[in-house]
C-alpha positions in Angstrom: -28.8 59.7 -51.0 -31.3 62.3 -49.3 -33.7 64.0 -51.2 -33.2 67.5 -50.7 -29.9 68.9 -49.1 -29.8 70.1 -45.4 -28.4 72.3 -43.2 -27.0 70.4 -40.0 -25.6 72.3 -37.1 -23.3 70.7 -35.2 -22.2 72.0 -31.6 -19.5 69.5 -29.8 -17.6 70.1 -26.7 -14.5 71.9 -27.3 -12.3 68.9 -26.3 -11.0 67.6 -29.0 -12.4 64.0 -28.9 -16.0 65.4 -29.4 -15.0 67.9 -31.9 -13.0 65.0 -33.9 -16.0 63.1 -34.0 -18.2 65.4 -34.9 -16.0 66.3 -38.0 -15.9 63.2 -39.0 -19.4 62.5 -39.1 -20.2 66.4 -40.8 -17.4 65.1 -43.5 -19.8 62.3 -44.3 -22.4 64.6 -44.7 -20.7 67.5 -46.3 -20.3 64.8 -48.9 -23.6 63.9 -49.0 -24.7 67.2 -50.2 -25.4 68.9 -47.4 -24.3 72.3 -45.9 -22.8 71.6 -42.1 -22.0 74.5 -39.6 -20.4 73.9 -36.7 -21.5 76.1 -33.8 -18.4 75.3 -32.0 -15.9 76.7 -29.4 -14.4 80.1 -30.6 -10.7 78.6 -30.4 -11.6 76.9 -33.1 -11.3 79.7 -35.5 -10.3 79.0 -38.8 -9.8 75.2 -38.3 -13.0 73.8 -39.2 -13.6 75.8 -42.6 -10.6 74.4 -44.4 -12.3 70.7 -44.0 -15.3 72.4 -45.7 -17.8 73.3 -42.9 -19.4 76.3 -42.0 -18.0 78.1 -39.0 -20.3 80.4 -36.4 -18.6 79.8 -33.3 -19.5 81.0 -29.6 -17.6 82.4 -26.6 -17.9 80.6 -23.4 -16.4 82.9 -21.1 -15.8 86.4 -21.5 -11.4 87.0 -22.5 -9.9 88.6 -19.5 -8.8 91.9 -19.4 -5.0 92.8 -18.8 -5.6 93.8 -14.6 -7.1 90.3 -14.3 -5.3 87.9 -16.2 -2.7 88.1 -12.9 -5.2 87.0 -10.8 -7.2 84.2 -13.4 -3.7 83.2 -13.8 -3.7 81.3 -10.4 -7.0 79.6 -10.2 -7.1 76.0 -11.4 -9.5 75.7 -14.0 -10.9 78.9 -14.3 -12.7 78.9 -17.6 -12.3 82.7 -18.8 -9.1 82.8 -21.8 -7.0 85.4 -23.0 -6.3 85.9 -26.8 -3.0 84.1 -26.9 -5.2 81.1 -26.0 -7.6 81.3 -28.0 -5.1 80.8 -30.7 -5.3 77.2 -29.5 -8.1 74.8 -30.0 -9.6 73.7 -26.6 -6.5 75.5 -24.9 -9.4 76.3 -21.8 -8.9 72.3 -21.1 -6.0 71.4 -21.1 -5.2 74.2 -18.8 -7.5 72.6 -16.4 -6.1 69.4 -17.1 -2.6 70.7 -15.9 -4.0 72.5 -13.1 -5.7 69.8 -11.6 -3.2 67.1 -12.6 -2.7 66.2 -8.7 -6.5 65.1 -8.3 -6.2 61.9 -10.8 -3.9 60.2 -7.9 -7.0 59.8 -5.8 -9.5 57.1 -5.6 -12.3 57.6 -8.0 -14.7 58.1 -5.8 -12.5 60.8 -4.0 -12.4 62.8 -7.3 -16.2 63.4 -7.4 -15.9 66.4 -5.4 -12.8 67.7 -6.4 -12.7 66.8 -10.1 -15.8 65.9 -11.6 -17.6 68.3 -9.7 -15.5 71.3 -11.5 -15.9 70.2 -14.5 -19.7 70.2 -14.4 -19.3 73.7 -13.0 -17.2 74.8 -16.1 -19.3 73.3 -18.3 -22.6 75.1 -17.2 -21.0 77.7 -16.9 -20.3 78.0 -20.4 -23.7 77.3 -21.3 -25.2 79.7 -19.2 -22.7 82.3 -20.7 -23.0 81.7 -24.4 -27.1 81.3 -23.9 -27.8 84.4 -26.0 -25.0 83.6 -28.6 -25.9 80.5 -29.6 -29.4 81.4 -29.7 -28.6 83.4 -32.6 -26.6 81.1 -34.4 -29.4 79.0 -34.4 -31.5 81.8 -35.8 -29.1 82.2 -38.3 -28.5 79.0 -39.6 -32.3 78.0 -39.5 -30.8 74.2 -39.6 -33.2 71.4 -40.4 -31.1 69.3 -37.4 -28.9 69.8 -34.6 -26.6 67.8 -33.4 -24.7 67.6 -30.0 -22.0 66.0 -28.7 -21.5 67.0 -24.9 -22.4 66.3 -21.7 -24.7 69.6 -20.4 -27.7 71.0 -21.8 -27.6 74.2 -23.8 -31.4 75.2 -24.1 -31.0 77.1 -27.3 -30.6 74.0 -28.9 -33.9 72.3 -27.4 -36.0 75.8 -27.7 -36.3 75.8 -31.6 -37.9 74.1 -34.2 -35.3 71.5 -35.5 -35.4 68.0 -33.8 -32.2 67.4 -31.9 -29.3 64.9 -32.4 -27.5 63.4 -29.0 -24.5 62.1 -29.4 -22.7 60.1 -26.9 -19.2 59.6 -27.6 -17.9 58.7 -24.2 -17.7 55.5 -22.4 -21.4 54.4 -22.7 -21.8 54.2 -18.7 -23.4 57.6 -19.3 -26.6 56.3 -20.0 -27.1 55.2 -16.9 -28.8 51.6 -15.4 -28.9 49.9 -12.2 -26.8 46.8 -13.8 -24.1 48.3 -15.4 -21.2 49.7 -12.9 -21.5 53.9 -12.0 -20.0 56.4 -14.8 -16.8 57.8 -13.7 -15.9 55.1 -11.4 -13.7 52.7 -13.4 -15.5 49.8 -11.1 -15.4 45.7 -12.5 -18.7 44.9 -14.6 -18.9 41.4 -12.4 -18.4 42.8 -8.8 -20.7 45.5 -7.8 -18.6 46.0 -4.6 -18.8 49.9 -4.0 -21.3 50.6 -7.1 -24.3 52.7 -4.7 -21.3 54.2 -2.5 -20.0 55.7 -5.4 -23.7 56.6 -6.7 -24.8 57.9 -3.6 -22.0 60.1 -3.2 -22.1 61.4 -6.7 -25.8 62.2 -5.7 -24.3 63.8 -1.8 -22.0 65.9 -4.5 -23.9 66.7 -7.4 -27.9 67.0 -6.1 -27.6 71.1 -5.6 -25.6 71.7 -8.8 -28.2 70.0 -10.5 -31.4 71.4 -9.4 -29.8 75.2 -9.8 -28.7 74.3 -13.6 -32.1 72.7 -14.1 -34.1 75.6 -12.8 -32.0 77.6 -15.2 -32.5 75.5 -18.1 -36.5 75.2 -17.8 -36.1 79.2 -17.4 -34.8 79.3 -20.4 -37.6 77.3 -21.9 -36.1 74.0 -22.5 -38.1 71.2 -20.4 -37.0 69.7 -17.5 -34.0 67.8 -17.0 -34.0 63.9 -16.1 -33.0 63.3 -12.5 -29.1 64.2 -11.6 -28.5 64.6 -15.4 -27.1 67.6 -17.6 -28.4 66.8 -20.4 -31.5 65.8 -22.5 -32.1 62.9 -25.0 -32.6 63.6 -28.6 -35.2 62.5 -31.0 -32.3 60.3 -31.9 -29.3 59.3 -29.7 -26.1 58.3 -30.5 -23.4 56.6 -29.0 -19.9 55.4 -30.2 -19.0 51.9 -28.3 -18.1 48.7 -30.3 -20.5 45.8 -29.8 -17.4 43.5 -28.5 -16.8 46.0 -26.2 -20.3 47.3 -25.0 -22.4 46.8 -21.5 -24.4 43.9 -21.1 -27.9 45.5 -20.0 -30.9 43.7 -18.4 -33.0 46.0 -20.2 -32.2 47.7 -23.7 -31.9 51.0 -24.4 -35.4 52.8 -25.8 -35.8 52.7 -29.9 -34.3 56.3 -30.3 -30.8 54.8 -29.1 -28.0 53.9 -31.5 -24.8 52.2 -30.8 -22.0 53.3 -33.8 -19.2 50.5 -33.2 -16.9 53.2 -34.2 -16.7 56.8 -35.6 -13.3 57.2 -37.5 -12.6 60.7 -39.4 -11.2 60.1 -42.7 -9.9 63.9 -42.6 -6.4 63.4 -41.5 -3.7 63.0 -44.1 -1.4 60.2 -44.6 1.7 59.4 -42.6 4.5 58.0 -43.4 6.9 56.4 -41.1 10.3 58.8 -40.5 13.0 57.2 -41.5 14.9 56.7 -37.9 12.0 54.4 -37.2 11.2 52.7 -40.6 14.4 50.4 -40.4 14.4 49.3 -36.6 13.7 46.1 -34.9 11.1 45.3 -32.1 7.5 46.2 -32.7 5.8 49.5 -33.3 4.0 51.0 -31.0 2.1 54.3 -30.4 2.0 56.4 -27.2 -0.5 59.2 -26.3 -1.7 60.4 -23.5 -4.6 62.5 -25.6 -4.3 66.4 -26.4 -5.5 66.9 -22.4 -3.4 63.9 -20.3 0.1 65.2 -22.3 -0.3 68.5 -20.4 1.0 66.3 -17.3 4.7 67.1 -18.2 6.0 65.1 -15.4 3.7 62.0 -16.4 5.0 61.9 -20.2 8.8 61.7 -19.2 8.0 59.0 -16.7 6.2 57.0 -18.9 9.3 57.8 -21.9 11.9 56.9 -19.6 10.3 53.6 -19.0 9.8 52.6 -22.3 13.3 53.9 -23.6 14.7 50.6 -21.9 12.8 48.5 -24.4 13.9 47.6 -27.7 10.9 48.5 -29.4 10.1 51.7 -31.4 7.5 54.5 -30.1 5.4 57.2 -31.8 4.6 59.9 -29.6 2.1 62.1 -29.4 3.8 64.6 -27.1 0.9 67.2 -26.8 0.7 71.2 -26.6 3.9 71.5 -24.6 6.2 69.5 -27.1 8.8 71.6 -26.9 9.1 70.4 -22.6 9.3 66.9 -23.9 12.3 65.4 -25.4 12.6 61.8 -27.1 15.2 59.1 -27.0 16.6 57.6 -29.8 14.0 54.5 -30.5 11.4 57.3 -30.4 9.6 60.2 -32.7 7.3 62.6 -32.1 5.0 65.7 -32.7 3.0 68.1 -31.0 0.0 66.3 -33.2 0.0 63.1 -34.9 -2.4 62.1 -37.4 -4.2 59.6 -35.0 -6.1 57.6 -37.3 -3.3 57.3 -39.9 -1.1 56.0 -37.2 -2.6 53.8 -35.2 -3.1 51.1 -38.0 0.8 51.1 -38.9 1.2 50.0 -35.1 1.5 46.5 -33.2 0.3 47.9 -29.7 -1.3 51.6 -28.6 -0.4 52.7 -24.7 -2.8 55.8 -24.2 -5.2 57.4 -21.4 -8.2 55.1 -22.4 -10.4 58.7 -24.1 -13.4 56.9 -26.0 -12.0 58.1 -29.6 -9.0 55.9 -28.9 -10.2 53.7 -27.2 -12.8 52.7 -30.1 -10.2 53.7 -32.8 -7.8 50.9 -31.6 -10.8 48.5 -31.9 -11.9 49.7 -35.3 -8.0 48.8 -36.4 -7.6 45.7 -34.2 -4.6 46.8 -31.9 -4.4 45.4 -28.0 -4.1 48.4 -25.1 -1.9 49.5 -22.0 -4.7 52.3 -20.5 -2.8 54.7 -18.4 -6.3 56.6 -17.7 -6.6 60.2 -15.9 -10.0 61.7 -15.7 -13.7 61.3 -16.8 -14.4 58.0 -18.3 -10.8 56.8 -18.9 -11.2 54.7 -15.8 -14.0 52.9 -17.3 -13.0 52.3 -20.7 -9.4 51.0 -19.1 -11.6 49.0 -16.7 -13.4 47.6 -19.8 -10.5 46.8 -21.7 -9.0 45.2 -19.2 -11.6 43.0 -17.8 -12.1 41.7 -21.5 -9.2 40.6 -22.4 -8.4 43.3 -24.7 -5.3 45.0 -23.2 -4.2 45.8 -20.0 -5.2 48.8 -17.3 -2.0 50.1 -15.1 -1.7 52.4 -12.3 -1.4 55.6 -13.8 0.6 57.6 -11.4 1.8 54.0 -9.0 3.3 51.3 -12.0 6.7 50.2 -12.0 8.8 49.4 -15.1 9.1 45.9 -14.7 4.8 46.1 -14.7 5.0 48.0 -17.7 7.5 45.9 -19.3 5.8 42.6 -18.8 2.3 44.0 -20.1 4.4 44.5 -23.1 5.9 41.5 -23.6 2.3 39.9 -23.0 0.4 41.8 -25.4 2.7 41.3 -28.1 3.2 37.9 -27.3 -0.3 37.1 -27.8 -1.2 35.6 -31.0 -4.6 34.2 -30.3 -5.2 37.9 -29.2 -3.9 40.0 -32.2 -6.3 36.7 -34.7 -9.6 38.3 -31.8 -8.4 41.5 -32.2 -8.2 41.2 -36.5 -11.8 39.7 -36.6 -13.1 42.2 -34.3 -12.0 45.1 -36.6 -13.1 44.1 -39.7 -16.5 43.1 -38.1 -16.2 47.3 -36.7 -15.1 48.4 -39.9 -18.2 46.4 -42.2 -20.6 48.6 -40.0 -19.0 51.7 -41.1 -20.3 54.0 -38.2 -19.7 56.8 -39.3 -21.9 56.5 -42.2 -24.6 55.0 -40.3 -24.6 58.2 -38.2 -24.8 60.4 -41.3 -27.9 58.2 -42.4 -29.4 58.5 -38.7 -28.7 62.3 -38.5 -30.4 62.8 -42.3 -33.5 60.5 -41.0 -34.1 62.5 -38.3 -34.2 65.8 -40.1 -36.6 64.0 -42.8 -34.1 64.4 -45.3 
């Protein structure tokens, strides 16, 4: 145990993958003594004191006024919210998500300017705007550590006098290398076929964006960005991959990097199976498209239609517009599902490929079907895939008969399900979660 208690400040990314882990790991801590505030997203109002933290949250865009929420209305992934939304956590995203739904049928390397490129300007954006908040939340909290999980730099974090936590907790192709394949690409490990196209039109895309932000941020009195990133290592940095699972690197990564096989909250209550599924036959299985992906209406029935024809039994996660979505018979579902209560009651998880569930279905030893959309779900379906540990589909292109014979594979696979069952409870013996508490308390000198 540390020796004195600490205040941590955590600031994730209002999505909730980054949020989730960073409650899990403040959970640790909280009962480890210490005092954790998040500096979080605004529409997250009143759902991270109940767990026990501290809550000082900041705006990242101003609300819009009544004569221009018409016009805000109609542009895709505008990042300003009105007060209805902001009933909802991370509501902003999965907005954009919708919006921009039509863009995850491209090639990868199409999407860099039309995709990734927004989202890096949304995300600045927010930093530049909430600059002068957060600035005083630090001030207020006067927290021995900070802790970040995101992908941009927000200098008041960097300006102050507490060391600073990184957390990487997507696919670990951010932290870049000449041998492993481009972040956002989904591109094979073992061919590098297309690996500098991709990179040199991220660069084509991304080079003015990037020198404006960092001229900003070094304004601000935060040093100077690395080359075509966002954001800054910490004193320590984290990231949340499995070692079955991670890049194979020609050189490692520096002293002040830390892999955490997994990051599961223990937060979430139990579940218990409803009844119309409890006394079926077939397997179990979970479906989820993630809080963001399940905004694709149009998507979910597709992929429900498909597997109503099987005589297995599904929990669904059917996302903010539930009430759009209906269920057949061999099927139940919410709006939210207890993810990490769930998952270990199934046989086999089909999902978008998001890190958290991606390294949550490791943790627990169940194969995957990757449907993946945006960001880095293209490379952790790609990596799943190419080890043997489920299989990727086309998205927006498969047919049933492709996603009924991934099925019957997977659960077919015996010699799988005995790889998948050591894996886990290797994953689970080096209890990340707690090993992230420990790291976070080091670097504060607790």
């Amino acid at each position: 145990m540390p020796q004195r208690p600490l205040t941590i400040l955590f600031m994730p990314e209002s999505a909730y993958g980054p949020t989730n882990n960073c409650i899990g790991i403040g959970d640790v801590l909280r009962r480890r003594g210490h005092r954790v505030v998040f500096a979080a997203e605004a529409s997250w109002q009143d759902r991270l004191e109940p767990l026990g933290f501290a809550e000082d949250l900041v705006n990242l865009a101003p609300p819009l006024t009544e004569s221009t929420k018409s016009e805000v209305s109609t542009t895709a992934g505008s990042a300003v919210s009105t007060e209805d939304d902001a009933a909802d956590a991370g509501q902003f995203w999965k907005d954009f998500i919708r919006d921009t739904a039509p863009e995850f049928r491209k090639p990868t390397i199409e999407q860099l300017a039309t995709f990734i490129k927004p989202v890096w300007e949304e995300l600045i954006g927010g930093a530049r705007y909430c600059q002068e908040q957060l600035a005083g939340i630090v001030e207020r909290a006067h927290p021995d550590v900070i802790v970040e999980d995101n992908v941009v730099c927000f200098p008041a974090l960097l300006t102050g006098r507490a060391p600073f936590v990184r957390i990487v907790s997507c696919n670990p192709l951010e932290i870049k290398a000449a041998d492993v394949p481009p972040a956002f690409s989904g591109y094979p490990a073992a061919d590098r076929a297309g690996w500098q196209d991709f990179r040199d039109e991220y660069e084509r895309v991304h080079r003015p964006l990037w020198e404006d932000f960092n001229a900003w941020v070094t304004k601000q009195g935060a040093p100077s960005l690395p080359s075509l990133e966002f954001i800054h290592e910490g004193t320590v940095n984290l990231y949340v991959y499995p070692e079955l699972a991670d890049y194979r690197r020609a050189r490692p990564l520096g002293p002040s990097w830390h892999r955490l096989d997994s990051s599961v909250r223990k937060t979430e209550g139990a579940f218990a199976l409803p009844d119309q599924l409890a006394g079926g036959g077939g397997a179990l299985i979970y479906f989820s498209l993630g809080s963001l992906g399940s905004a694709d209406v149009a998507l979910m029935r597709r992929v429900i239609d498909c597997l109503a024809a099987t005589p297995h039994r599904y929990i669904v996660s059917k996302g903010p517009l539930a009430a759009e979505i209906d269920l057949p018979s061999n099927m139940w579902g919410a709006e939210f599902v207890p993810q990490t209560a769930v998952i270990p009651l199934c046989d086999l998880v089909i999902s978008h490929g998001g890190n958290n569930t991606t390294t949550e279905c490791l943790h627990f030893g169940k194969p995957m079907i990757v449907l993946p959309l945006f960001w880095d779900q293209y490379d952790n379906a790609q990596r799943v895939h190419e080890l043997g540990l489920g299989v990727r589909l086309d998205t927006y292109g498969f047919g049933d008969a492709d996603m009924h014979a991934a099925l019957d594979r997977l659960l077919g696979d015996t010699a799988l399900y005995a790889r998948l069952a050591g894996a886990a409870a290797a994953i689970q013996r080096r209890d990340g979660v707690g090993r992230a508490a420990r790291l976070i308390e080091a670097a504060a000198g607790g």
